[in-house]
PQR file with spaces between the fields and no chain letter, atoms N, CA, C, O and H, PARSE charges and radii, in Angstrom:
ATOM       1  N    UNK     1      -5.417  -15.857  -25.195 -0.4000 1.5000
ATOM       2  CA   UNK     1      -5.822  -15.852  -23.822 -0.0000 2.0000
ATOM       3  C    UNK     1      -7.166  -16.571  -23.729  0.5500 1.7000
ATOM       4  O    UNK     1      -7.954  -16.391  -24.658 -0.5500 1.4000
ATOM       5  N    UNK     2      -7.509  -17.345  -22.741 -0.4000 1.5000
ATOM       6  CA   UNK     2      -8.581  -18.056  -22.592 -0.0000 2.0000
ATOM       7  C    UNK     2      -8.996  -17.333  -21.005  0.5500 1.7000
ATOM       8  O    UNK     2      -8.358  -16.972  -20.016 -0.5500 1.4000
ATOM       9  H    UNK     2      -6.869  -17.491  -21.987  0.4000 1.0000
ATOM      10  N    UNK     3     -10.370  -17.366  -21.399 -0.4000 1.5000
ATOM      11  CA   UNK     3     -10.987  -16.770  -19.454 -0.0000 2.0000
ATOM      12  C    UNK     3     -11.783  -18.023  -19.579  0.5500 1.7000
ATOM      13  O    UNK     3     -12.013  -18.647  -20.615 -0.5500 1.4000
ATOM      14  H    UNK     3     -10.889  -17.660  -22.202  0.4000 1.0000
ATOM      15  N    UNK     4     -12.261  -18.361  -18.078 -0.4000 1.5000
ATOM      16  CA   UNK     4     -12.946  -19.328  -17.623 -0.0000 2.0000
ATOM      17  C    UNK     4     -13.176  -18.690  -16.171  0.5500 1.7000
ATOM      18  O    UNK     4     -12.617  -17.637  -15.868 -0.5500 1.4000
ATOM      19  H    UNK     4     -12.074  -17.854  -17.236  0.4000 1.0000
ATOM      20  N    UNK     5     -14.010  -19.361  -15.300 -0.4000 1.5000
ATOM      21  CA   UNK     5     -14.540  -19.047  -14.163 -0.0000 2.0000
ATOM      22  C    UNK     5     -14.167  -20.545  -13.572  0.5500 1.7000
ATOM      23  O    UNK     5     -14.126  -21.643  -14.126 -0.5500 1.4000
ATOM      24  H    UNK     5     -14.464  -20.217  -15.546  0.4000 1.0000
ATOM      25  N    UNK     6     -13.846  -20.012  -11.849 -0.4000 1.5000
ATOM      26  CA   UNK     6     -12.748  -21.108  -11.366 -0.0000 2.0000
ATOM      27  C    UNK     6     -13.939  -20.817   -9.908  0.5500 1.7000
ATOM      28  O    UNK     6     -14.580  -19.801   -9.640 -0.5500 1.4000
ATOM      29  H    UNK     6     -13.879  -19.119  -11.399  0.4000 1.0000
ATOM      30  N    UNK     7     -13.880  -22.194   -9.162 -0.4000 1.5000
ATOM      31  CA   UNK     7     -14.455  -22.323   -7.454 -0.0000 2.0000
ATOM      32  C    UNK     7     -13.028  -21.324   -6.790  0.5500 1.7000
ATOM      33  O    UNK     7     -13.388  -20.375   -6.094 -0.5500 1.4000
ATOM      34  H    UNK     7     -13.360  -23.020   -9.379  0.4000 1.0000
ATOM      35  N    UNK     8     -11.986  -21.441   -6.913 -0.4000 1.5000
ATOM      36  CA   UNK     8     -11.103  -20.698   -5.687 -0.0000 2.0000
ATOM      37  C    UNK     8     -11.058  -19.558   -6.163  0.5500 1.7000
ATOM      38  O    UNK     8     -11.123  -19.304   -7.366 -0.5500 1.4000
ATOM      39  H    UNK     8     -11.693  -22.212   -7.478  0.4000 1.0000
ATOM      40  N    UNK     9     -10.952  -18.817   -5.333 -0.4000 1.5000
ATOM      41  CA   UNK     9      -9.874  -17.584   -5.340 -0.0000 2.0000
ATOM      42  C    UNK     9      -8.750  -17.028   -5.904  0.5500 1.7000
ATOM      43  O    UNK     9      -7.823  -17.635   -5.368 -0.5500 1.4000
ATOM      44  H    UNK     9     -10.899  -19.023   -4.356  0.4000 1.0000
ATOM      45  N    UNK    10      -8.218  -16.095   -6.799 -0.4000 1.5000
ATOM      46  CA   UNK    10      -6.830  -16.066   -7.143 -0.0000 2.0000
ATOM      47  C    UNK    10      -6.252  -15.615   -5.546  0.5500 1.7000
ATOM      48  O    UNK    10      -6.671  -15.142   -4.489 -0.5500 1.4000
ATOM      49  H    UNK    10      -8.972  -15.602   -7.234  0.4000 1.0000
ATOM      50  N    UNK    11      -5.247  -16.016   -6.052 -0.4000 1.5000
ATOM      51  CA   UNK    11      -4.254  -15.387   -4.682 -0.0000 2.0000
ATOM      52  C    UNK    11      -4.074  -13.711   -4.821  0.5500 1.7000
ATOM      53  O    UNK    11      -4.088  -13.101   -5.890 -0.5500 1.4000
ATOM      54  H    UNK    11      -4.906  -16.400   -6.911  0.4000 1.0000
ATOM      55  N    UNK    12      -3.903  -13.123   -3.492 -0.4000 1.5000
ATOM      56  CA   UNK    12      -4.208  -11.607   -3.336 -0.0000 2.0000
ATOM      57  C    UNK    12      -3.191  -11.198   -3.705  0.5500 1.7000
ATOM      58  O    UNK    12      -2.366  -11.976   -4.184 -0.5500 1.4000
ATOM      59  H    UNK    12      -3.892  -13.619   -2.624  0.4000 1.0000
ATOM      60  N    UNK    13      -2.943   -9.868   -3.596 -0.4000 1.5000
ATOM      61  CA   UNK    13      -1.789   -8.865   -4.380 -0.0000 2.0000
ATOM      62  C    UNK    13      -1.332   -8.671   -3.675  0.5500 1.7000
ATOM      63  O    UNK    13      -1.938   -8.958   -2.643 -0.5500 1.4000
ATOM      64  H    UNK    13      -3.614   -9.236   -3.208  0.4000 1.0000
ATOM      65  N    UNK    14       0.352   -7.919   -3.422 -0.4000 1.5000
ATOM      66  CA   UNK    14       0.962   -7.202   -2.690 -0.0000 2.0000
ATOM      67  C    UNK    14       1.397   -6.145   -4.059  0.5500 1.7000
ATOM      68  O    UNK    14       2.305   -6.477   -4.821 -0.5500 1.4000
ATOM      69  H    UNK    14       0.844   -7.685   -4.260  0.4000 1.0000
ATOM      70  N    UNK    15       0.654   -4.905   -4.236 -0.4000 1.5000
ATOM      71  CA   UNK    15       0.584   -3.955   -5.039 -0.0000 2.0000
ATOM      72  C    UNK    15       2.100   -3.050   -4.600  0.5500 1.7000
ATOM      73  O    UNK    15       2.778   -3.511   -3.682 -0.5500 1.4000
ATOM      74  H    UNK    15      -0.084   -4.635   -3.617  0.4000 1.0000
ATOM      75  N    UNK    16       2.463   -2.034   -5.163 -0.4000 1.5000
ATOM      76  CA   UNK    16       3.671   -0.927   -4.512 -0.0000 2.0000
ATOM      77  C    UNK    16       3.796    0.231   -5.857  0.5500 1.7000
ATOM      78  O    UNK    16       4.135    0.258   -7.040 -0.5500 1.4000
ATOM      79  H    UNK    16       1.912   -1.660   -5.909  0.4000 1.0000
ATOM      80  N    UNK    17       3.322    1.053   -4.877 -0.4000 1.5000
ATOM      81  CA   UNK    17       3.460    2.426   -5.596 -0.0000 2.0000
ATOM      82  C    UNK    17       5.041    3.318   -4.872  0.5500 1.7000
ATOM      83  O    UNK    17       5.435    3.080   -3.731 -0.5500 1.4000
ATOM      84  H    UNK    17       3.047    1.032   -3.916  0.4000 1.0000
ATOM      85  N    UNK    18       5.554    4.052   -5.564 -0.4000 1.5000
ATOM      86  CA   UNK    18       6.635    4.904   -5.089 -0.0000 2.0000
ATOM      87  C    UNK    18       5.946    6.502   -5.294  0.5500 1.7000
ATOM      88  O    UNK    18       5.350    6.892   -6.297 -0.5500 1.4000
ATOM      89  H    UNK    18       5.235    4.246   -6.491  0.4000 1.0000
ATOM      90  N    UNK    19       6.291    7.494   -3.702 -0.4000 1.5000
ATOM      91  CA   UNK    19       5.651    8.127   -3.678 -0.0000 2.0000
ATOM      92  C    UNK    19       7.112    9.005   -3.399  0.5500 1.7000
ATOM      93  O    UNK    19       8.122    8.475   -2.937 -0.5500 1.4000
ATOM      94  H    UNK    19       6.775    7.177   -2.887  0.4000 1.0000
ATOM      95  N    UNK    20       7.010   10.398   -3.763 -0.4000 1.5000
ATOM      96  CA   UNK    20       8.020   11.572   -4.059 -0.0000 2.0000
ATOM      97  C    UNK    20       8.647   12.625   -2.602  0.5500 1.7000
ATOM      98  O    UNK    20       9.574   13.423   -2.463 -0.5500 1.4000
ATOM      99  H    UNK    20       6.189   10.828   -4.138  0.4000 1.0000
ATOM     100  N    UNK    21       7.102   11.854   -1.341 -0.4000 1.5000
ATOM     101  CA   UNK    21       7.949   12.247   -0.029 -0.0000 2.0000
ATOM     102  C    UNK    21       6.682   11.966    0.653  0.5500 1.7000
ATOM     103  O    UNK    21       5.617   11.696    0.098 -0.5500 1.4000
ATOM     104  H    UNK    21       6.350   11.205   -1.454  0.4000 1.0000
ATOM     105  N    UNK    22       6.928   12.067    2.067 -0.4000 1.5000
ATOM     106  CA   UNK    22       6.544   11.094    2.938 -0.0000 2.0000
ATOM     107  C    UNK    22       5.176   12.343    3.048  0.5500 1.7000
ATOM     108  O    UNK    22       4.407   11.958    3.929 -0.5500 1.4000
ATOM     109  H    UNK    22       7.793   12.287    2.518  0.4000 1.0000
ATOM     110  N    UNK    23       4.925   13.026    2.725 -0.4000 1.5000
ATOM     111  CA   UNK    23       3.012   13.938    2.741 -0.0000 2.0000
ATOM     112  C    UNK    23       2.313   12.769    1.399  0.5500 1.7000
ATOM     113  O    UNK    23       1.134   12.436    1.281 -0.5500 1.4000
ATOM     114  H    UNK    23       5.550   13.338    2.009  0.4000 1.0000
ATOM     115  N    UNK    24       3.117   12.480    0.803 -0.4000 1.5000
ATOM     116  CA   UNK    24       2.282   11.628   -0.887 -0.0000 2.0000
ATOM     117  C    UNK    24       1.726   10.264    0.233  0.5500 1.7000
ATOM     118  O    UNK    24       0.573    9.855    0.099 -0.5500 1.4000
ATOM     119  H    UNK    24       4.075   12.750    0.899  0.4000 1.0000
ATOM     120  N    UNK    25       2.605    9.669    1.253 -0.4000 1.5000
ATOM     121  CA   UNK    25       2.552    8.648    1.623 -0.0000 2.0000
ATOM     122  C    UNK    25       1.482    9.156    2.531  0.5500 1.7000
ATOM     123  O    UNK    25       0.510    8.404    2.463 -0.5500 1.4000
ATOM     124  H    UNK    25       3.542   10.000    1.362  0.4000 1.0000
ATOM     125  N    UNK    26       1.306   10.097    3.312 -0.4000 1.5000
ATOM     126  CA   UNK    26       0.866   10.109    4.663 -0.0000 2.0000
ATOM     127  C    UNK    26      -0.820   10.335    4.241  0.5500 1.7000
ATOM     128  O    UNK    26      -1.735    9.891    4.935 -0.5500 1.4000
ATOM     129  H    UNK    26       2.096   10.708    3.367  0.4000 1.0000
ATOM     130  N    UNK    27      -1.072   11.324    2.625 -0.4000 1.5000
ATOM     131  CA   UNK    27      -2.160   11.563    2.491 -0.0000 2.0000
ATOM     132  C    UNK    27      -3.089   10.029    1.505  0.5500 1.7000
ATOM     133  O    UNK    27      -4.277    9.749    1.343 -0.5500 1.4000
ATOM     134  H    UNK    27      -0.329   11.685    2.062  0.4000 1.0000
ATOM     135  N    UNK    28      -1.693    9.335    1.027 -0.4000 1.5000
ATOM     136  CA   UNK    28      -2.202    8.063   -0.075 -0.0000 2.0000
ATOM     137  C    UNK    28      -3.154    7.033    1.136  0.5500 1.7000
ATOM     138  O    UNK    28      -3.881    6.077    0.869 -0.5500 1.4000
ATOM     139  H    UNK    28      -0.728    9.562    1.158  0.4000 1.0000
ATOM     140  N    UNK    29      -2.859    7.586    2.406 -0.4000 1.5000
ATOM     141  CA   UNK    29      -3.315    6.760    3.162 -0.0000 2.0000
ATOM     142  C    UNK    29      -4.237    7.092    4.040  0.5500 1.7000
ATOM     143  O    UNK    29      -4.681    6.168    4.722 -0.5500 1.4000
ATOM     144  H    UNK    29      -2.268    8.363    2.623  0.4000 1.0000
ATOM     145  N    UNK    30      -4.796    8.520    4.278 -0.4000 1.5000
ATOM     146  CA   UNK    30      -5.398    9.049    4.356 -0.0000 2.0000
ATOM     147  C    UNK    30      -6.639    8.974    3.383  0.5500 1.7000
ATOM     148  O    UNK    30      -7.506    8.410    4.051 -0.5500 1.4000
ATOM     149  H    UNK    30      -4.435    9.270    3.724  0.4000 1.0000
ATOM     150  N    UNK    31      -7.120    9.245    2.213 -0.4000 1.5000
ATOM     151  CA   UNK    31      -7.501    8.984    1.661 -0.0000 2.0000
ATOM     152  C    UNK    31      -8.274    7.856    1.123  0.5500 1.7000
ATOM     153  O    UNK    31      -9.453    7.784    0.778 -0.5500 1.4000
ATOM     154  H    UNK    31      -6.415    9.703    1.671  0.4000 1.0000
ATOM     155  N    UNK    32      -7.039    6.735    1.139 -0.4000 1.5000
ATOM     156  CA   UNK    32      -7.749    4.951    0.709 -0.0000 2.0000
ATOM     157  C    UNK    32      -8.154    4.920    2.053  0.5500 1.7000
ATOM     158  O    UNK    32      -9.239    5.318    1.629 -0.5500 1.4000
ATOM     159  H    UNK    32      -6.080    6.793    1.419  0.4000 1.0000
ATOM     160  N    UNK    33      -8.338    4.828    3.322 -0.4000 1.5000
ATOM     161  CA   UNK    33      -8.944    4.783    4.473 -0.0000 2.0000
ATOM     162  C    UNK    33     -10.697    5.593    3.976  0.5500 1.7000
ATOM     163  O    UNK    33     -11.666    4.838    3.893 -0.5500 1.4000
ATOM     164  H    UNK    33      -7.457    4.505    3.666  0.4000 1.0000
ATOM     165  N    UNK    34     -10.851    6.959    3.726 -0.4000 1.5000
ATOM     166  CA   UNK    34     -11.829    7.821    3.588 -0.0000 2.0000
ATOM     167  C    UNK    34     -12.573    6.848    2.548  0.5500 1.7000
ATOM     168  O    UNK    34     -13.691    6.449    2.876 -0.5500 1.4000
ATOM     169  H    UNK    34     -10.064    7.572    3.793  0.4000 1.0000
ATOM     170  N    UNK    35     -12.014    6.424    1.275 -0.4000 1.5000
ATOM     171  CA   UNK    35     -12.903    5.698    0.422 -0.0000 2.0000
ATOM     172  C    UNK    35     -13.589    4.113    0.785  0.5500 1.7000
ATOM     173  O    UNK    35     -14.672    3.671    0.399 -0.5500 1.4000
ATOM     174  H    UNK    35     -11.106    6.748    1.009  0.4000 1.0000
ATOM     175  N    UNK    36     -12.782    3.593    1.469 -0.4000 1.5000
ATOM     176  CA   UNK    36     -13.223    2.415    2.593 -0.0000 2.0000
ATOM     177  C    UNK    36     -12.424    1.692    2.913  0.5500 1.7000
ATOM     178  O    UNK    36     -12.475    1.042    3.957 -0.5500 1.4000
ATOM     179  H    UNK    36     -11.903    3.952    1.783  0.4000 1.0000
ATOM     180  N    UNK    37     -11.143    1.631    1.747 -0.4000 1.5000
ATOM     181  CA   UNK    37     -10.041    0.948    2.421 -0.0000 2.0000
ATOM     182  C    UNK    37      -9.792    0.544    3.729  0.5500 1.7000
ATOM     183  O    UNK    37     -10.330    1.304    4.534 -0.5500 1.4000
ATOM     184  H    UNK    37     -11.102    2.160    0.899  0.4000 1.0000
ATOM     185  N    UNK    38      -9.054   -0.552    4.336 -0.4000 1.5000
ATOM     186  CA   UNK    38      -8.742   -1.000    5.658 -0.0000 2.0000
ATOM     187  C    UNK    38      -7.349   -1.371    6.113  0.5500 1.7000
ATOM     188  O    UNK    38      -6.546   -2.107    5.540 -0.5500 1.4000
ATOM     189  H    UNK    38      -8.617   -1.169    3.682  0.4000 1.0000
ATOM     190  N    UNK    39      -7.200   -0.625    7.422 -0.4000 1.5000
ATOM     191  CA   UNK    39      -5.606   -0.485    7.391 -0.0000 2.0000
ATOM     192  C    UNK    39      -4.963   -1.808    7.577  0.5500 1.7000
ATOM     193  O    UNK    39      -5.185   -2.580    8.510 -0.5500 1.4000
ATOM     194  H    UNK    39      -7.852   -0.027    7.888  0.4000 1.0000
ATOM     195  N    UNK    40      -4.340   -1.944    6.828 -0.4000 1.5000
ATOM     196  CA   UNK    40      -2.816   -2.557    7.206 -0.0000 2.0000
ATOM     197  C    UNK    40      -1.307   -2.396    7.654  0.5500 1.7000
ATOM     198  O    UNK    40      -0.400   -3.227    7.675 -0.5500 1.4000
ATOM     199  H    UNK    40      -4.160   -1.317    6.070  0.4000 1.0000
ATOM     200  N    UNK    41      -1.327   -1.261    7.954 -0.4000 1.5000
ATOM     201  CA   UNK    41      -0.404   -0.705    8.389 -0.0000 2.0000
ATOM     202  C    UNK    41       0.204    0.802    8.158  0.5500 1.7000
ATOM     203  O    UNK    41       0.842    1.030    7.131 -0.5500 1.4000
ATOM     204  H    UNK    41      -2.064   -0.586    7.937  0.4000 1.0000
ATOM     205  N    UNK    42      -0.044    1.977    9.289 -0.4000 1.5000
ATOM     206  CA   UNK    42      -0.146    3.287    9.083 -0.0000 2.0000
ATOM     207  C    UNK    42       0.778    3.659    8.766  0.5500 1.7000
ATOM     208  O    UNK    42       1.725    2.988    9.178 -0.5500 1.4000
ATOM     209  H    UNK    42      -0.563    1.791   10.124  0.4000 1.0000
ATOM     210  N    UNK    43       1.176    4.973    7.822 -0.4000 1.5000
ATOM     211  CA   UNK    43       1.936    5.662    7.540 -0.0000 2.0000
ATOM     212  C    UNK    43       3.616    5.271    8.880  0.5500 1.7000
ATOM     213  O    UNK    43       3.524    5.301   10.107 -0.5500 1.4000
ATOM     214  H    UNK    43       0.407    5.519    7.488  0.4000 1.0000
ATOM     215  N    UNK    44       4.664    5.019    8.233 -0.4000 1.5000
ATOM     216  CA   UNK    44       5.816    5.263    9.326 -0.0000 2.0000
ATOM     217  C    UNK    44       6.875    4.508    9.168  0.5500 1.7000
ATOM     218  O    UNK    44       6.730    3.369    8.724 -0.5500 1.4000
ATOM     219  H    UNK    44       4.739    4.996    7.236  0.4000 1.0000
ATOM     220  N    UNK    45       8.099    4.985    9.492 -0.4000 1.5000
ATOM     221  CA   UNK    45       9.359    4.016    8.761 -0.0000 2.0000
ATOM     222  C    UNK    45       9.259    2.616    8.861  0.5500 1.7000
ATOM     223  O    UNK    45       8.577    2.212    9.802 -0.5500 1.4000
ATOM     224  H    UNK    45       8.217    5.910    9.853  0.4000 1.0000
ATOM     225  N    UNK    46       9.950    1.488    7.866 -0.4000 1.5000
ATOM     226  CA   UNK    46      10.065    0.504    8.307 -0.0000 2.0000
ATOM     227  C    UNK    46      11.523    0.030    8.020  0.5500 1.7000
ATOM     228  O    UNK    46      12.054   -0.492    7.040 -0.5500 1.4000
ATOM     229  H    UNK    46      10.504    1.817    7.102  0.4000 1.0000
ATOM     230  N    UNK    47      12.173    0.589    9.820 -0.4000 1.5000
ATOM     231  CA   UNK    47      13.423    0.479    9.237 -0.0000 2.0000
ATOM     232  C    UNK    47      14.429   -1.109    9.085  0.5500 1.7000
ATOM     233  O    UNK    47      15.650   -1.208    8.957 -0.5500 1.4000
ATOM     234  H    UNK    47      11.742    1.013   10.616  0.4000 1.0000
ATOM     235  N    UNK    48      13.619   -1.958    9.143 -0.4000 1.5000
ATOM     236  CA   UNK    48      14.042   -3.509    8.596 -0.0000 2.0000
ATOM     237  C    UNK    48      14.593   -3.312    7.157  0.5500 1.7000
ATOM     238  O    UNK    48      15.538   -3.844    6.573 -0.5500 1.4000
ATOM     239  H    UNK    48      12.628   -1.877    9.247  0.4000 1.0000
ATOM     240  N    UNK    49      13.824   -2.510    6.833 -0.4000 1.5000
ATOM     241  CA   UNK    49      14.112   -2.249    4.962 -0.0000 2.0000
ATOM     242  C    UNK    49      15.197   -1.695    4.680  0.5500 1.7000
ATOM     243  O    UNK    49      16.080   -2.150    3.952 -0.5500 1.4000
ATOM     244  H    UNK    49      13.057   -2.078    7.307  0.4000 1.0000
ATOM     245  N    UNK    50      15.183   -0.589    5.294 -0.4000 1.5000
ATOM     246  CA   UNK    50      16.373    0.453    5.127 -0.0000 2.0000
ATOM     247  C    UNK    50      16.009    1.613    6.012  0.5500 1.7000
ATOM     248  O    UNK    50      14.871    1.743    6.462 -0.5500 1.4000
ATOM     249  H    UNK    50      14.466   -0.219    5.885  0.4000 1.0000
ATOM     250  N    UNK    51      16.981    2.448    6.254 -0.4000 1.5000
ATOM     251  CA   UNK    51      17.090    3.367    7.310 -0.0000 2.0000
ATOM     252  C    UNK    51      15.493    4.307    7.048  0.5500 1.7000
ATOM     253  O    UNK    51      14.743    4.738    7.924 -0.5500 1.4000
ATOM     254  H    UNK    51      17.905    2.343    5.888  0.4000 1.0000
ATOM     255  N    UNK    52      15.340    4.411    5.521 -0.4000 1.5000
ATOM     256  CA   UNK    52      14.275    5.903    5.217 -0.0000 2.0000
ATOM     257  C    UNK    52      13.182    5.323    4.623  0.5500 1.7000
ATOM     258  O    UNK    52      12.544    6.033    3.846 -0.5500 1.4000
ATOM     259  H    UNK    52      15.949    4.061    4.810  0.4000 1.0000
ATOM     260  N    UNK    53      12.803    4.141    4.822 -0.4000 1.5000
ATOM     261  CA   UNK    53      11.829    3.098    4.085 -0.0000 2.0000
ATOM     262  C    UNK    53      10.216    3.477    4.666  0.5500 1.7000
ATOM     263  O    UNK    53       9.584    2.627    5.294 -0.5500 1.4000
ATOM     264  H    UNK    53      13.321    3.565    5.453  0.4000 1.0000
ATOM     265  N    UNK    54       9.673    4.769    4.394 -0.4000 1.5000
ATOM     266  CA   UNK    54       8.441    5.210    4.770 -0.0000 2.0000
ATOM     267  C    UNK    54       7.483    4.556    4.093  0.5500 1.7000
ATOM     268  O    UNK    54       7.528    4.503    2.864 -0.5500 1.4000
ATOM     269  H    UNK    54      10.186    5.460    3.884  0.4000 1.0000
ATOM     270  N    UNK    55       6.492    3.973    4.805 -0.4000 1.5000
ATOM     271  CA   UNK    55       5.188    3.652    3.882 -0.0000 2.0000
ATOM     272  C    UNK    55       4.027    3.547    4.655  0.5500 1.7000
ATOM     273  O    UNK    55       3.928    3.888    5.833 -0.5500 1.4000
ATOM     274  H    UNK    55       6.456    4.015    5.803  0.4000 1.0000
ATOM     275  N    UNK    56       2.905    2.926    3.749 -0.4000 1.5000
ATOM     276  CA   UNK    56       1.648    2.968    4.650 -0.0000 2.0000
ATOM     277  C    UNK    56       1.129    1.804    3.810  0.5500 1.7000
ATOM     278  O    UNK    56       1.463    1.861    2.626 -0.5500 1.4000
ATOM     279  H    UNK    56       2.986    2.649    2.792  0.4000 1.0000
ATOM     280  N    UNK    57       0.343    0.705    4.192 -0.4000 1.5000
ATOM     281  CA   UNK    57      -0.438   -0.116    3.909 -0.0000 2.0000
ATOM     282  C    UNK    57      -2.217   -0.167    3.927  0.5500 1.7000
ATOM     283  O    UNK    57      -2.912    0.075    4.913 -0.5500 1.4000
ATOM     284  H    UNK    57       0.072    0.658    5.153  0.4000 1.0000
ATOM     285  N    UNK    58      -2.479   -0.371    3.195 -0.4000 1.5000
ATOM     286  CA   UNK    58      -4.253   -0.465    2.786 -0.0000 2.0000
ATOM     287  C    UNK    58      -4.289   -1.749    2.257  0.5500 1.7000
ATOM     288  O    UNK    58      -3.386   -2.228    1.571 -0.5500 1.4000
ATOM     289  H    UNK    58      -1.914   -0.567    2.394  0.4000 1.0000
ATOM     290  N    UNK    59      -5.576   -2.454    2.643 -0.4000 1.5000
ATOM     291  CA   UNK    59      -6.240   -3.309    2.369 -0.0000 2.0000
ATOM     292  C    UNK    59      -7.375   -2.894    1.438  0.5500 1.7000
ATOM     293  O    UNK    59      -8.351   -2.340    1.944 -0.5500 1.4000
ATOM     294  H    UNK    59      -6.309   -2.065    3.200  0.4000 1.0000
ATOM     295  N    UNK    60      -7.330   -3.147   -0.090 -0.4000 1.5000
ATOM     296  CA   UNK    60      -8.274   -2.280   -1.019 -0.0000 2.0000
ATOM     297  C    UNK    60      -9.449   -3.308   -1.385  0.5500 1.7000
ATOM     298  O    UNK    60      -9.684   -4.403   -0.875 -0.5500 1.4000
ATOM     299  H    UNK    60      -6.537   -3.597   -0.501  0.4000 1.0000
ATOM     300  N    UNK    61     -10.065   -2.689   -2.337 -0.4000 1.5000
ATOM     301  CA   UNK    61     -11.743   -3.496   -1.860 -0.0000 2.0000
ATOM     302  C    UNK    61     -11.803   -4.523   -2.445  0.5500 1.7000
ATOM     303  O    UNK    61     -12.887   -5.052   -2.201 -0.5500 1.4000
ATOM     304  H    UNK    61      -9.873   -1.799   -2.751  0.4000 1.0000
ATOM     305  N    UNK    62     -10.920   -5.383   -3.419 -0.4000 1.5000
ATOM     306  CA   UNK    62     -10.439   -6.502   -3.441 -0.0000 2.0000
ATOM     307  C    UNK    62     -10.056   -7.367   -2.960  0.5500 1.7000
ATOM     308  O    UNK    62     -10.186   -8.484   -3.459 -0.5500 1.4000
ATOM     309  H    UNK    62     -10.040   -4.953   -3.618  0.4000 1.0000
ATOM     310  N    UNK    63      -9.434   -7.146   -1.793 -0.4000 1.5000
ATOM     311  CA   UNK    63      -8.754   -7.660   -0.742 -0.0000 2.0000
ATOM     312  C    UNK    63      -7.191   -7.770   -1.017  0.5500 1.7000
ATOM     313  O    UNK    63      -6.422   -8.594   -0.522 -0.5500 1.4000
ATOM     314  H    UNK    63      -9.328   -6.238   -1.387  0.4000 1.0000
ATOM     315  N    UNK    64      -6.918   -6.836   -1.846 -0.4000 1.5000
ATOM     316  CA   UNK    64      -5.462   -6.381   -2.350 -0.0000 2.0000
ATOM     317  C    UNK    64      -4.591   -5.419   -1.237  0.5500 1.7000
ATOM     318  O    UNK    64      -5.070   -4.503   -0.568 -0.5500 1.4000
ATOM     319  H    UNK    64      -7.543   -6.167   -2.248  0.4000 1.0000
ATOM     320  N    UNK    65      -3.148   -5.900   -1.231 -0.4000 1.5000
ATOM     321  CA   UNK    65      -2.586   -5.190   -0.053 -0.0000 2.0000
ATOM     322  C    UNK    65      -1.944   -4.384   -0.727  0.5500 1.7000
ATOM     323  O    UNK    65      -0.982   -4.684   -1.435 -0.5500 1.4000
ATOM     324  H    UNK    65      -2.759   -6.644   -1.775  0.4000 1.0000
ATOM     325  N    UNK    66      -2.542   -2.946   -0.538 -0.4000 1.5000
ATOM     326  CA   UNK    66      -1.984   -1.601   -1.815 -0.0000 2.0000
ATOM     327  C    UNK    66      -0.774   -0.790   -0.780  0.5500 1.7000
ATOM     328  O    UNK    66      -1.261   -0.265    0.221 -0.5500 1.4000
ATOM     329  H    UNK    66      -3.323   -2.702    0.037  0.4000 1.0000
ATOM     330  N    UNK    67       0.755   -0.656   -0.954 -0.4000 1.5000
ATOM     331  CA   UNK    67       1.073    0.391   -0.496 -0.0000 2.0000
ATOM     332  C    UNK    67       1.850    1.406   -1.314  0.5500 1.7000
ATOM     333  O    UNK    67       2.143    1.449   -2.509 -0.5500 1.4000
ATOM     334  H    UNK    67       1.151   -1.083   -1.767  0.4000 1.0000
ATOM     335  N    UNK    68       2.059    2.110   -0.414 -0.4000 1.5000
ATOM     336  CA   UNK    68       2.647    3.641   -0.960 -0.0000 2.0000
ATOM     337  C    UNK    68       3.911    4.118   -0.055  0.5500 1.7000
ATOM     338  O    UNK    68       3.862    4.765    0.991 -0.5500 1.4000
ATOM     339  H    UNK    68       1.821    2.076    0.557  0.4000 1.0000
ATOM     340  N    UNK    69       5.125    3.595   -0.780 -0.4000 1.5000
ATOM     341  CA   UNK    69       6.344    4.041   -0.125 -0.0000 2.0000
ATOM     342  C    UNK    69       7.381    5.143   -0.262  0.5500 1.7000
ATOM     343  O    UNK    69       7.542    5.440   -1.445 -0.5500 1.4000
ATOM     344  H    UNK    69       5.165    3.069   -1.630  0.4000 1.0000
ATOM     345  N    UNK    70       8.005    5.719    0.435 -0.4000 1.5000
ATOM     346  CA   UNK    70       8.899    6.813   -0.042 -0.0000 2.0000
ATOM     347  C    UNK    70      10.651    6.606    0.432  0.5500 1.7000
ATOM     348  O    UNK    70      11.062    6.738    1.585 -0.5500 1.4000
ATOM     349  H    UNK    70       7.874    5.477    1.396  0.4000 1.0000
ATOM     350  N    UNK    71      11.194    6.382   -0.336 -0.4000 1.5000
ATOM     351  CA   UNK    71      12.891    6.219    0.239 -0.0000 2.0000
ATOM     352  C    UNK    71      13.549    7.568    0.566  0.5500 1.7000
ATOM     353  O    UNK    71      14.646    7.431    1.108 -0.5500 1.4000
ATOM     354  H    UNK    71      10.861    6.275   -1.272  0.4000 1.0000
ATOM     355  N    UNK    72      13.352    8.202    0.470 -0.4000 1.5000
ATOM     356  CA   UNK    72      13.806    9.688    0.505 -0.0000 2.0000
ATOM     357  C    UNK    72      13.691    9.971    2.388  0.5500 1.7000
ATOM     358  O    UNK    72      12.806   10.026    3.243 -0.5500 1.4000
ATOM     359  H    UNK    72      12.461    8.314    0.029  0.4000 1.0000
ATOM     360  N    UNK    73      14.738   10.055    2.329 -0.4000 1.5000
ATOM     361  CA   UNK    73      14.908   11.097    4.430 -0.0000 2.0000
ATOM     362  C    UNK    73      14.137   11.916    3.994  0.5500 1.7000
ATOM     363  O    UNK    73      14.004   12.318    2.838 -0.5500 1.4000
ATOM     364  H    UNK    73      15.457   10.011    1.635  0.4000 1.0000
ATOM     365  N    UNK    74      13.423   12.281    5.225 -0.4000 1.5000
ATOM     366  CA   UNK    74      12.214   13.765    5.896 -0.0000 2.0000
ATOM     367  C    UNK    74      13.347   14.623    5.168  0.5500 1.7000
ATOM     368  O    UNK    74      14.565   14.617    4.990 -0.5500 1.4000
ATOM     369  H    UNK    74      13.531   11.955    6.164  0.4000 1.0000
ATOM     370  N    UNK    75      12.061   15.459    4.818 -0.4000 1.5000
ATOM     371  CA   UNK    75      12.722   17.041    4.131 -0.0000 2.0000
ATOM     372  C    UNK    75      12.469   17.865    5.062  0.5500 1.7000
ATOM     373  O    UNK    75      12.782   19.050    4.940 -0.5500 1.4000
ATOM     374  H    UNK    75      11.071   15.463    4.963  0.4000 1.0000
């Protein structure tokens, strides 16, 4: 591996965590907001994906787009 230091930018992340039900999602986002995170999109289905496609989006202090999704229907 070689490191070097570059003028641009790497290109940003689209990160994805899987979360065990939609409180993991609602508080993962709760939380990265409290530490300084910036929203990209709040906790709530996105049903383009699929019918139970819950998530929440953060913008993390990288400028990385972190989310936290749950496939699982409301319990």
């Amino acid at each position: 591996m070689c490191l070097y230091q570059i003028e641009e930018k790497p290109a940003y992340l689209h990160l994805a965590f899987t979360a065990e039900n939609r409180w993991q999602v609602e508080a993962f986002y709760r939380v990265a907001l409290e530490a300084g995170g910036r929203d990209n999109g709040g906790p709530g289905l996105r049903p383009h994906y699929h019918a139970n496609y819950y998530a929440a989006f953060v913008i993390g202090p990288d400028g990385h787009n972190i989310e936290v999704v749950c496939h699982k229907p409301e319990a």
